[in-house]
N, C-alpha and C positions, 0 to 999 in steps of 0.2 A: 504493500500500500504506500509505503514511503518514497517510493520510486516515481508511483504513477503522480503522487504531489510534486513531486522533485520537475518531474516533466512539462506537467500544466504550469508550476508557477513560473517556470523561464519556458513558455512558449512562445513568446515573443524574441528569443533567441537564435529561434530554428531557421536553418540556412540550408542550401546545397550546393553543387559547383554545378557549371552549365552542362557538362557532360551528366549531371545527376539528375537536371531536369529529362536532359533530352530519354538516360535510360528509364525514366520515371514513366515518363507519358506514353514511350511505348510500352510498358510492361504492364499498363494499367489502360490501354487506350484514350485516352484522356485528350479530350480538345479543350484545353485551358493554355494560357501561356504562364498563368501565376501559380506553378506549382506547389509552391510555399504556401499560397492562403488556403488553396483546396485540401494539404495534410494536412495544418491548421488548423482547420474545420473538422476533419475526422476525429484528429485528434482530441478535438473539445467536444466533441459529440457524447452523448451520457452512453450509449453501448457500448464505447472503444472498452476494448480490454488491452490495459498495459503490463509489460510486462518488462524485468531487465534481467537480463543473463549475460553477466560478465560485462564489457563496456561498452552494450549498445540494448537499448528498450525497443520492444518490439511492441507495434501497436497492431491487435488485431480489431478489425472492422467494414462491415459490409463486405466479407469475403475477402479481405484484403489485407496482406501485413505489410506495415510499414516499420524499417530499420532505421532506427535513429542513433547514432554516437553518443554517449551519456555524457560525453565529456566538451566536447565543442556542440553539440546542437546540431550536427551535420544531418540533415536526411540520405543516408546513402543509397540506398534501391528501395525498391517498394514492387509488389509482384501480389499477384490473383492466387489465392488459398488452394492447394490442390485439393479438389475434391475427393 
């Protein structure tokens, strides 16, 4: 539970690099250019389920996990739940 606090309160932190957008949107289909607000959004969403395992919180949501670095904010991929 302390993690998933840790997360929402520096959410305003979370960042990617452009190559993080680009593999984002494809691995997600995503027609946004603001990749950041849209995991943002999930993120703060009341279903996310967060989770941290070793230095990166995994956010599950709408079939979706998204990898964040615990330590910089970094979104680094994001990908569709295997069924």
């Amino acid at each position: 539970m302390k993690a998933e606090h840790e997360l929402l309160e520096n959410i305003d932190k979370l960042h990617t690099t452009e190559l993080g957008v680009e593999r984002i949107k494809r691995n997600l289909s995503l027609d946004t250019d603001d990749v950041v607000c849209w995991c943002q959004t999930k993120i703060n969403s009341a279903n996310a389920t967060i989770t941290r395992n070793g230095k990166n919180w995994y956010v599950n949501i709408d079939h979706c996990i998204l990898t964040v670095n615990a330590y910089s904010y970094t979104i680094i991929t994001a990908h569709k739940e295997k069924q």
